[in-house]
C-alpha positions as CSV (number, residue, x, y, z in Angstrom):
1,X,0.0,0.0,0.0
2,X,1.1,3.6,-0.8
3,X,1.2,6.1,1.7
4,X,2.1,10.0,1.1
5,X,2.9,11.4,-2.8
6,X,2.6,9.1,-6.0
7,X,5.3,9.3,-8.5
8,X,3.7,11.0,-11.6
9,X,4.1,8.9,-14.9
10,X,3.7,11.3,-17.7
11,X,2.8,8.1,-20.8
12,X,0.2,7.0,-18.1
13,X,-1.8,10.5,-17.8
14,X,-1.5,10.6,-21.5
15,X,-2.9,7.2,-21.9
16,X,-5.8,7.9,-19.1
17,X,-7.0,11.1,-21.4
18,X,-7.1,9.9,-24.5
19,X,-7.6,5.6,-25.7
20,X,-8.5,4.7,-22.0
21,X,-11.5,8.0,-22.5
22,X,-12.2,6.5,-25.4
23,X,-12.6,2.7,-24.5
24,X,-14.9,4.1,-21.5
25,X,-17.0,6.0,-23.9
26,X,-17.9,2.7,-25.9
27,X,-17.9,0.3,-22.7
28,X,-21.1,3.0,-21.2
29,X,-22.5,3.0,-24.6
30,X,-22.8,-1.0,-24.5
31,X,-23.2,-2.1,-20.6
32,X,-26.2,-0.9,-18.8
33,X,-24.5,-1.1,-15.4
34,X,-20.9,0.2,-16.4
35,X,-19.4,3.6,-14.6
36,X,-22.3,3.8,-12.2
37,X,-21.2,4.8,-8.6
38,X,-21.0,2.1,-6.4
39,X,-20.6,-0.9,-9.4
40,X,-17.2,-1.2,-8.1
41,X,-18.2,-2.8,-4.7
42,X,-20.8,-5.3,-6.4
43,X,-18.1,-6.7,-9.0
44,X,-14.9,-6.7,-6.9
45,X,-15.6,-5.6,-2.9
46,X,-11.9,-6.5,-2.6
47,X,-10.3,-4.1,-4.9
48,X,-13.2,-1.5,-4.3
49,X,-11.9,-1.2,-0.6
50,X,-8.4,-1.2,-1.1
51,X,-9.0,1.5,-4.1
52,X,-10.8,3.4,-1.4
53,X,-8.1,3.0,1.2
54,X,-4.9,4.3,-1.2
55,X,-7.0,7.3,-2.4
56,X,-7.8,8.8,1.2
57,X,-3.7,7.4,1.8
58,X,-1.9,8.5,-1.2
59,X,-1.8,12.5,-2.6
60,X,-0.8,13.1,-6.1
61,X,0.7,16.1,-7.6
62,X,-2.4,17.3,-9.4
63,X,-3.7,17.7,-5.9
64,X,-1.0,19.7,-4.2
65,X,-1.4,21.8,-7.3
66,X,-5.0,22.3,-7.1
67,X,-4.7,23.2,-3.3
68,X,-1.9,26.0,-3.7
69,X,-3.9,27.4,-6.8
70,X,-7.5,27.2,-5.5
C-alpha cells in the first residue's frame, strides 16, 4: 500500500486522457451497469476497498497543485 505522494508517470496521464477515455465512452454505450457509482463494490468488494483505502492514503501532484492554486 502507498502512503504520502505518488510518482507521476507522464505516458500513463497521456494514456488515461485519450484511448482509455475513449474505451470508456464505448464500454457505457454498450453495458447498462458500467461507470455507475458504487458498481465497483458489487463486482470486486476487494479491490473497491483497497481503491478506497490508497486514495484517502496517497496524494498526487495534481492535488498539491490544485490546493496551492485554489
Amino acid at each position: 500500500m502507498k502512503f504520502g505522494v505518488r510518482k507521476p508517470s507522464l505516458k500513463r496521464s497521456i494514456s488515461a486522457r485519450t484511448t482509455g477515455r475513449a474505451k470508456r465512452a464505448v464500454k457505457k454505450a454498450l453495458i447498462p451497469g458500467y461507470g455507475k457509482k458504487g458498481m465497483g463494490w458489487i463486482t470486486n468488494p476487494k479491490k473497491a476497498a483497497y481503491n478506497k483505502v490508497y486514495h484517502k492514503t496517497s496524494i498526487g501532484v495534481g492535488d498539491i497543485l490544485k490546493k496551492l492554486f485554489k
